[in-house]
C-alpha positions as CSV (number, residue, x, y, z in Angstrom):
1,X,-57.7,6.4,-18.6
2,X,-54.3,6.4,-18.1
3,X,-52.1,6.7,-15.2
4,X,-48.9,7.1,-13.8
5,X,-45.5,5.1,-14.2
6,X,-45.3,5.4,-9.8
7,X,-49.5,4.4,-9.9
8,X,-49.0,1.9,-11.9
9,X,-46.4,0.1,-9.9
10,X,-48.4,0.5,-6.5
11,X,-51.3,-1.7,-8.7
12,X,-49.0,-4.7,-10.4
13,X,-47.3,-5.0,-6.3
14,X,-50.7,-5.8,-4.9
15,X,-50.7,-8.5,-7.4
16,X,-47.3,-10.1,-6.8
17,X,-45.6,-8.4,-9.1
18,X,-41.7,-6.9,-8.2
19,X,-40.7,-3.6,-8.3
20,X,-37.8,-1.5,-7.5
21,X,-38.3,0.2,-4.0
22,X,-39.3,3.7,-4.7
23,X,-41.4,7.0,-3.8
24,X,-43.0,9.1,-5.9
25,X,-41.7,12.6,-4.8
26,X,-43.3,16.2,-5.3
27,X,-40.6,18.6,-3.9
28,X,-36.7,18.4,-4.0
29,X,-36.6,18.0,-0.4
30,X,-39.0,14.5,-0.5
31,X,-36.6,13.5,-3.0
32,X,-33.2,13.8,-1.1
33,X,-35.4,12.4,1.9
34,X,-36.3,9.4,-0.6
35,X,-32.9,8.7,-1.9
36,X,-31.6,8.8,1.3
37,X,-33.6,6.3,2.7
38,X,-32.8,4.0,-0.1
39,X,-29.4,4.8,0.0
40,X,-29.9,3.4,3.7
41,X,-31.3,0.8,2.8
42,X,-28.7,-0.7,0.9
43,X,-29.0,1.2,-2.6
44,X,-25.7,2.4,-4.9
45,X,-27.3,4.6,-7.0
46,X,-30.8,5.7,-7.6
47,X,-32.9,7.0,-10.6
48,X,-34.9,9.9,-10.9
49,X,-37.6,9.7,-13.1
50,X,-40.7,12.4,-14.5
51,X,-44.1,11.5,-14.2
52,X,-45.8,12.0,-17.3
53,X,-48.0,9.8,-19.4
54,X,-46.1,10.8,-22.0
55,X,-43.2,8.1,-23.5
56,X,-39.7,8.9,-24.6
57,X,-38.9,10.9,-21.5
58,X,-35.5,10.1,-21.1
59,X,-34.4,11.9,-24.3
60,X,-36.4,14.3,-23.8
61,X,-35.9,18.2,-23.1
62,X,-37.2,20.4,-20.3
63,X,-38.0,23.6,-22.4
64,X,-35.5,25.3,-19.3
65,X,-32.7,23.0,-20.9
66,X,-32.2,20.5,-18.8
67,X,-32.0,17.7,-21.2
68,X,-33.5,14.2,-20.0
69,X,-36.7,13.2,-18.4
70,X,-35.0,10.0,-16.3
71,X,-31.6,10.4,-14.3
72,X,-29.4,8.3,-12.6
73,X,-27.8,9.8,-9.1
74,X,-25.0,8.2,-6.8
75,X,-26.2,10.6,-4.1
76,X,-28.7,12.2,-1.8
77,X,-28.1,15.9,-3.1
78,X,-27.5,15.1,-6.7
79,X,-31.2,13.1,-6.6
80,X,-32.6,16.9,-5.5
81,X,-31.0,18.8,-7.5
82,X,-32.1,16.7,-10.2
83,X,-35.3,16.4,-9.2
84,X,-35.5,20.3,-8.5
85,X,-34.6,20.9,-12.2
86,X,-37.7,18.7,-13.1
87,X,-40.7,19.9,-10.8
88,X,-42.2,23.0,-12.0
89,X,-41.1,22.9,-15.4
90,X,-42.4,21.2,-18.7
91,X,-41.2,18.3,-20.8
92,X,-40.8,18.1,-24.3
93,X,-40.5,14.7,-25.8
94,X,-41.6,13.0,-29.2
95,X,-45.3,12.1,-27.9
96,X,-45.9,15.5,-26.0
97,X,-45.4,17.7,-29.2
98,X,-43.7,21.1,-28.7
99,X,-46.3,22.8,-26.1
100,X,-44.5,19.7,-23.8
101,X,-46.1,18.3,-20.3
102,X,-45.5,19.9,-17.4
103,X,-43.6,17.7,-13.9
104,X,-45.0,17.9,-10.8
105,X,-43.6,14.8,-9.6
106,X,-40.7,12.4,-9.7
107,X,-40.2,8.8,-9.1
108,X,-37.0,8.2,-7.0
109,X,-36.0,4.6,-6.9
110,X,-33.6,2.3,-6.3
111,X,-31.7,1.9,-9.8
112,X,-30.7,-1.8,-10.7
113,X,-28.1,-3.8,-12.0
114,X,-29.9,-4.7,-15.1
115,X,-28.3,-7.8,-17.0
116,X,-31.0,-8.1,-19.8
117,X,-34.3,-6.4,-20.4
118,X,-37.6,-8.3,-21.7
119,X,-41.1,-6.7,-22.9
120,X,-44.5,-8.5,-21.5
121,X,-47.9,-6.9,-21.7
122,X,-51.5,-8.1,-21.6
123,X,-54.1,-6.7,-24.1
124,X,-57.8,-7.8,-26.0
125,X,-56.5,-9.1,-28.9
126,X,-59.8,-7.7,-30.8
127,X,-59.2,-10.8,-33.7
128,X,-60.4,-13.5,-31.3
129,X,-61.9,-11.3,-28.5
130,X,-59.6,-13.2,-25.7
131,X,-57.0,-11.8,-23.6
132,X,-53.8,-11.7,-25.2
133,X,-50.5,-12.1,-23.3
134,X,-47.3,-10.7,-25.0
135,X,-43.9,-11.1,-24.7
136,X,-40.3,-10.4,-26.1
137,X,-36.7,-10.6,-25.7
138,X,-36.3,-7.0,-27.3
139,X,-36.8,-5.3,-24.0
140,X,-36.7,-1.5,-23.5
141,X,-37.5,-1.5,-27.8
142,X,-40.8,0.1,-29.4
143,X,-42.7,-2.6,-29.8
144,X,-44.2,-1.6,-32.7
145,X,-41.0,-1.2,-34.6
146,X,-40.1,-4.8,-33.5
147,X,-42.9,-6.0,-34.8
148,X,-42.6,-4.2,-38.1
149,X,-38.6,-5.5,-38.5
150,X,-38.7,-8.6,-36.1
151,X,-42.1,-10.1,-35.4
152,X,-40.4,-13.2,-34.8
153,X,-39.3,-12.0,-31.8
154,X,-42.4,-11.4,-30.3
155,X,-44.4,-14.4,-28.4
156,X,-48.0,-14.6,-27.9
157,X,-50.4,-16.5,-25.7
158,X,-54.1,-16.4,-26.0
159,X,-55.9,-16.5,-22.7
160,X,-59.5,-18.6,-22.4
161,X,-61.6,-15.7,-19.9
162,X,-63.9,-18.2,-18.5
163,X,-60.4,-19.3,-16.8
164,X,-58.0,-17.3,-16.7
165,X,-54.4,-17.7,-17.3
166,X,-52.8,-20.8,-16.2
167,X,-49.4,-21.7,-15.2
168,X,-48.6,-23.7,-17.8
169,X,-49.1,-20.7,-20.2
170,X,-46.8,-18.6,-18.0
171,X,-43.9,-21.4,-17.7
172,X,-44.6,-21.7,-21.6
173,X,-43.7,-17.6,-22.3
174,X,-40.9,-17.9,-19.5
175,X,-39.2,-20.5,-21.2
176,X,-39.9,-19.1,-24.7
177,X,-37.8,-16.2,-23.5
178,X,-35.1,-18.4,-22.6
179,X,-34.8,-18.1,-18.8
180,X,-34.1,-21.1,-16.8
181,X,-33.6,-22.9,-13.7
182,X,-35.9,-20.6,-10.8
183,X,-36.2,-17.9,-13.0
184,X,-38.9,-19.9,-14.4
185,X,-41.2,-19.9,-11.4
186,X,-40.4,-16.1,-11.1
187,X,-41.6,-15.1,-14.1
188,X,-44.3,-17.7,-13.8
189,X,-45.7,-15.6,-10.5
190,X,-44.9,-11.7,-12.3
191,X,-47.2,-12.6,-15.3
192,X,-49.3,-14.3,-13.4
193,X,-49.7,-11.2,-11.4
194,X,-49.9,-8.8,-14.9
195,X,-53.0,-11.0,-15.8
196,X,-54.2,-10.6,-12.9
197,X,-53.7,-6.6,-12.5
198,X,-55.1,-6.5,-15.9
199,X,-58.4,-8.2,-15.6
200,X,-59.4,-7.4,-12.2
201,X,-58.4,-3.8,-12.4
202,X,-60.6,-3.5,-16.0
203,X,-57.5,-2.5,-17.9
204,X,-57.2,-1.9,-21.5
205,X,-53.3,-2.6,-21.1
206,X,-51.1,-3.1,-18.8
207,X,-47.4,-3.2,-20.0
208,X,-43.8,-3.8,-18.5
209,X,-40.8,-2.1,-20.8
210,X,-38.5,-3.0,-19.4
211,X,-38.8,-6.2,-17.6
212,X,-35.0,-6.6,-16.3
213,X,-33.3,-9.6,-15.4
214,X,-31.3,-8.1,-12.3
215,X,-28.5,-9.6,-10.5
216,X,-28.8,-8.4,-6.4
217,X,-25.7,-7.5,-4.7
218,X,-25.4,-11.0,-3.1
219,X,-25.3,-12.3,-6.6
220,X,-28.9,-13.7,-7.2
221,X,-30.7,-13.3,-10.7
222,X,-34.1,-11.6,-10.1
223,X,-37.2,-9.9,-12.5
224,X,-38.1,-6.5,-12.1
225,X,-40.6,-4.2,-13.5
226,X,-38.4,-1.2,-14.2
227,X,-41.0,0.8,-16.2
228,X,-44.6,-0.3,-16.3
229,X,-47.9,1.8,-17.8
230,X,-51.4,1.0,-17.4
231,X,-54.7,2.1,-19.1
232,X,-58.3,1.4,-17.8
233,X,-61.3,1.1,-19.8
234,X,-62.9,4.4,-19.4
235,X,-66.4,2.5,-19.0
236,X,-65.1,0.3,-16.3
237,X,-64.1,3.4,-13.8
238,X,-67.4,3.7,-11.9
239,X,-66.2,-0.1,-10.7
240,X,-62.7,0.9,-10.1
241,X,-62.9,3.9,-7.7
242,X,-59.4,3.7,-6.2
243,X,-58.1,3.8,-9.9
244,X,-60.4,6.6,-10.8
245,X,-59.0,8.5,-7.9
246,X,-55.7,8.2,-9.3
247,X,-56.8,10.6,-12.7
248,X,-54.6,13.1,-13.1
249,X,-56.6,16.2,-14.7
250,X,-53.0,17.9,-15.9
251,X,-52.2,15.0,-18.2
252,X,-55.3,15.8,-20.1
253,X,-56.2,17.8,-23.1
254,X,-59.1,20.1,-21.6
255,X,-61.6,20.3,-23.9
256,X,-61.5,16.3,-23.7
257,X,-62.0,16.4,-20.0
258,X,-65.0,18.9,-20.8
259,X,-66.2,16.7,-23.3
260,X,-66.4,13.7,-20.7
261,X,-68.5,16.1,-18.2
262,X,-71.1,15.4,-20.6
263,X,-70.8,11.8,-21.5
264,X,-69.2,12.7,-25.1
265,X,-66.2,10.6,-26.9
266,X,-64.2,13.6,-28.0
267,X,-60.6,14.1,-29.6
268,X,-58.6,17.4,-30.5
269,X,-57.1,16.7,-33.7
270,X,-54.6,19.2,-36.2
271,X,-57.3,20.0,-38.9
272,X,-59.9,22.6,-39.3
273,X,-63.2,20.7,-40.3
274,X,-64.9,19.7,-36.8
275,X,-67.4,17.3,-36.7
276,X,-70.2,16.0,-34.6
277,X,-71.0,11.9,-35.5
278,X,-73.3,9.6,-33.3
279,X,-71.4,6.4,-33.5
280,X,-67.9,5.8,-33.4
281,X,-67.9,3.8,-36.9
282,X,-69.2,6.6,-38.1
283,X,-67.0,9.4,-36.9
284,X,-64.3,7.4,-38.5
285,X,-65.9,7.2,-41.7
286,X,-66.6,11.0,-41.5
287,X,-62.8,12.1,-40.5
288,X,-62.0,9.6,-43.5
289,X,-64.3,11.4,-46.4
290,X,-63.2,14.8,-44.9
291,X,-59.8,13.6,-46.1
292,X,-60.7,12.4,-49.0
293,X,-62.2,15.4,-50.7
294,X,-59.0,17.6,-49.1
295,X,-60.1,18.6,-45.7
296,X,-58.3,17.7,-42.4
297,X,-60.7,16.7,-39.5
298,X,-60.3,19.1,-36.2
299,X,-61.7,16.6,-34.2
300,X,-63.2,12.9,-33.4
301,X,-66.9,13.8,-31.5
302,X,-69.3,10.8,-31.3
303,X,-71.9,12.0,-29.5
304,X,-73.3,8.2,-28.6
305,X,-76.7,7.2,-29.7
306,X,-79.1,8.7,-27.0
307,X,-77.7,12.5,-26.9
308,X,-79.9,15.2,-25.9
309,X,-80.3,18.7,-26.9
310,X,-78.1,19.7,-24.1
311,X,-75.3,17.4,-25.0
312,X,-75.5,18.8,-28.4
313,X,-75.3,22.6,-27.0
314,X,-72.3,21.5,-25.2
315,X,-70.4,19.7,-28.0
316,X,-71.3,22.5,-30.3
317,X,-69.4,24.6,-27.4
318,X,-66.9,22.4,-27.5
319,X,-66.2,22.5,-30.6
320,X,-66.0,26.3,-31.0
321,X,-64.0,26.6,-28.2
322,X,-61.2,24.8,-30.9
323,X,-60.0,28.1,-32.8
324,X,-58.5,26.5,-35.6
325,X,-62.4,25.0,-36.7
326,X,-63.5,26.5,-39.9
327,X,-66.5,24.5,-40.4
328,X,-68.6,22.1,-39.0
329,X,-69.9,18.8,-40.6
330,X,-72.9,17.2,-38.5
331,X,-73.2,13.6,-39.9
332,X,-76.5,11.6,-38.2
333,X,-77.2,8.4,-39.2
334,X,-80.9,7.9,-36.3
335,X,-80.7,4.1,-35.7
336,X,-81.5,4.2,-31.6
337,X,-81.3,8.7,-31.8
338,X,-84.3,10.4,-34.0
339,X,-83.6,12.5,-36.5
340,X,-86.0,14.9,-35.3
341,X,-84.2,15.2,-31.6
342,X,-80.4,15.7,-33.0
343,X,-82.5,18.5,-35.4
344,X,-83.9,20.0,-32.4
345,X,-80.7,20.0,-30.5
346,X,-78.6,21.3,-33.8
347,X,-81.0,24.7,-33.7
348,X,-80.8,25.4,-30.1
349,X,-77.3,25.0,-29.8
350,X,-76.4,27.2,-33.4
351,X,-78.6,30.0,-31.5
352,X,-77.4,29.6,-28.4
353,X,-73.5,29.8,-29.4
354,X,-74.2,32.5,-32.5
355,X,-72.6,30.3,-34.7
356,X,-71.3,32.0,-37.1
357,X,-68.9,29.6,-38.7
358,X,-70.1,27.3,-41.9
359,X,-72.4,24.0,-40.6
360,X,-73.4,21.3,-43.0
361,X,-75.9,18.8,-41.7
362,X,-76.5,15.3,-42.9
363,X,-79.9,13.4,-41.5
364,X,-80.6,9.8,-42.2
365,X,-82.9,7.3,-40.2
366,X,-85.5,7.8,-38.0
367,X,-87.9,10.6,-38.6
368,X,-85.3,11.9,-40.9
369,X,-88.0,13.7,-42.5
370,X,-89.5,15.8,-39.2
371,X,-85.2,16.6,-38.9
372,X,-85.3,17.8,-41.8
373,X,-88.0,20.1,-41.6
374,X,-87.1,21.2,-38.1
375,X,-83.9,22.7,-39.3
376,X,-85.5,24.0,-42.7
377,X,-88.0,26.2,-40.6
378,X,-85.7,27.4,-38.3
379,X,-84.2,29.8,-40.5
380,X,-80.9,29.4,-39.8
381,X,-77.9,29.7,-42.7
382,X,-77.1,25.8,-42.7
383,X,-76.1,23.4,-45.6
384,X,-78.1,19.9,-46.2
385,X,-75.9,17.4,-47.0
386,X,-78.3,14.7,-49.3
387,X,-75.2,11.8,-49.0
388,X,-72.5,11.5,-46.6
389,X,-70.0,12.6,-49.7
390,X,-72.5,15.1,-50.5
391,X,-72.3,16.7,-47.2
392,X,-67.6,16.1,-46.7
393,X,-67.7,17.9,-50.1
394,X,-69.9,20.8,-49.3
395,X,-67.9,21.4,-46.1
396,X,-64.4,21.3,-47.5
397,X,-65.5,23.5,-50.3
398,X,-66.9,26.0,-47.4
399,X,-63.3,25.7,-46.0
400,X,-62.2,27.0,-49.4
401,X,-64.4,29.8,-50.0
């Protein structure tokens, strides 16, 4: 789950880590009020940014014209107007597509003297299933473009979990990114702080870009987290009920957040060849052989390994609530789910939704052969895949027909 820029900075705070002063602002009015506080406070300017979980937002387009997601304002009524030409209307940057996102709220903060910019982020580095701390001089970047021109540029620290991350290893990334004197012990305490954030709040990621080296109107250097994003493991939320709380329904595809009312891993996709796959391996392998033989997957479903005849009915719901599907490629491989129970759920849901659409169904495992027969006697116009290949080539031919 992610969350947003203005969330995520109220988290890495409670862990030491520094931030600009700001508010997160739902009407032009809170947004004058906000910049005039900060204004009051000692602020020159102040930037208005739109909350979306979508990246790229300051070269984005409002699809009213306003171009640019982020804004810097020297006053009080020029941080409203701004923000008023944001709430209400939608967003259209490269990771939104062209339907956009739509604003309903704005950070307003104070904006900072930045002298440099660095990138740090903690992650599971899935090679030696440790944390993994990164960092970088090529602040404010795409990381991975600099890893794909200048992986040279980017540091990393493997973290032991039994003990965390220790001092040293911060002082060690501080210094690799060639600060000095107390900068050191700054940045020592900020990624202390993002390791921190990271494990106890279950996160996935948690990632500052940019992490500026500021100098404060009486001259001193500091680090600040201008930008920061956060994702939580999904399967950690019922242990993170503040974070949960934070969800924002809007930023989500809906037939994703239907698909999680019923415990099922689902993902829109461009293509026109659904499918429904107990295993996430598996649904992979599927959306891979559906390419192969010229299809386009319309969707990533992994129904788990446990699903019941309801949960079938409801991803079969799902999925024909998708109007591009053409067809649908059921792929079963019954390690802990029987054969027999995915067969069962398979014919209640086809009647149940009048399918009408092409279905191809490949069984394998455990009491493959009552599945088999289940669907056989039900009478209903379905395809039996006998191979995995079998089944991707029957469907995309169906597609063709």
């Amino acid at each position: 789950m992610n969350i947003h820029e203005y969330q995520a900075k109220q988290l890495l705070s409670q862990y030491g880590v520094s931030v600009p002063q700001g508010k997160a602002c739902a009407t032009a009015d809170e947004a004058r009020a906000a910049t005039t506080e900060l204004l009051a406070k000692g602020a020159n300017r102040v930037v208005v940014k739109s909350q979306t979980h979508a990246g790229g937002r300051g070269k984005g387009t409002f699809k009213s014209g306003f171009k640019g997601g982020v804004k810097v304002c020297a006053t009080a009524d020029e941080a409203a107007q701004t923000a008023g030409s944001m709430l209400g209307q939608v967003l259209v940057t490269k990771q939104t597509g062209p339907e956009g996102r739509l604003i309903s709220r704005v950070l307003v903060e104070q904006a900072s003297n930045i002298k440099s910019e660095f990138y740090i982020a903690v992650l599971l580095d899935r090679g030696s299933s440790r944390p993994l701390v990164m960092a970088s001089t090529a602040g404010g970047m795409d990381i991975e473009e600099v890893a794909a021109k200048t992986p040279e540029k980017i540091i990393k620290e493997t973290i032991d979990p039994a003990i965390g991350m220790m001092p040293f290893q911060a002082r060690k990334l501080a210094s690799a990114l060639g600060l000095k004197g107390n900068l050191i012990g700054q940045a020592s305490k900020l990624l202390l702080g993002l390791y921190k954030t990271w494990w106890e709040c279950d996160a996935s990621l948690v990632e500052i870009n940019p992490l500026c080296l500021v100098e404060n109107d009486d001259g001193q250097e500091a680090l600040i987290a201008v930008d920061a994003k956060v994702s939580v493991d999904d399967n950690a939320l019922y242990r993170q009920k503040s974070i949960h709380a934070m969800r924002d329904l809007n930023e989500e595809a809906p037939l994703e957040i239907e698909a999680s009312k019923h415990n099922l891993n689902y993902i829109k996709l461009d293509g026109s060849i659904a499918c429904l796959v107990n295993g996430a391996g598996l649904a992979m392998a599927t959306m891979d052989i559906i390419q192969h033989f010229g299809g386009s997957p319309a969707n990533f479903l992994d129904v788990g390994g446990g699903a019941s005849k309801d949960q079938v009915t409801a991803a079969f719901k799902i999925i024909l609530s998708d109007a591009n599907v053409k067809a649908i490629l059921v792929n079963i491989f019954g390690g802990i789910m029987q054969c027999d129970v995915i067969a069962a759920g398979i014919v209640a849901a086809v009647k149940e939704t009048h399918l009408a659409l092409p279905l191809v169904v490949r069984l394998e495992g455990n009491n493959v052969e009552l599945g088999q027969k289940i669907l056989k006697e039900s009478g209903l116009p379905l395809v039996s895949g006998d191979t995995m290949a079998d089944a991707a080539e029957k469907v995309v031919r169906s597609t063709l027909d």
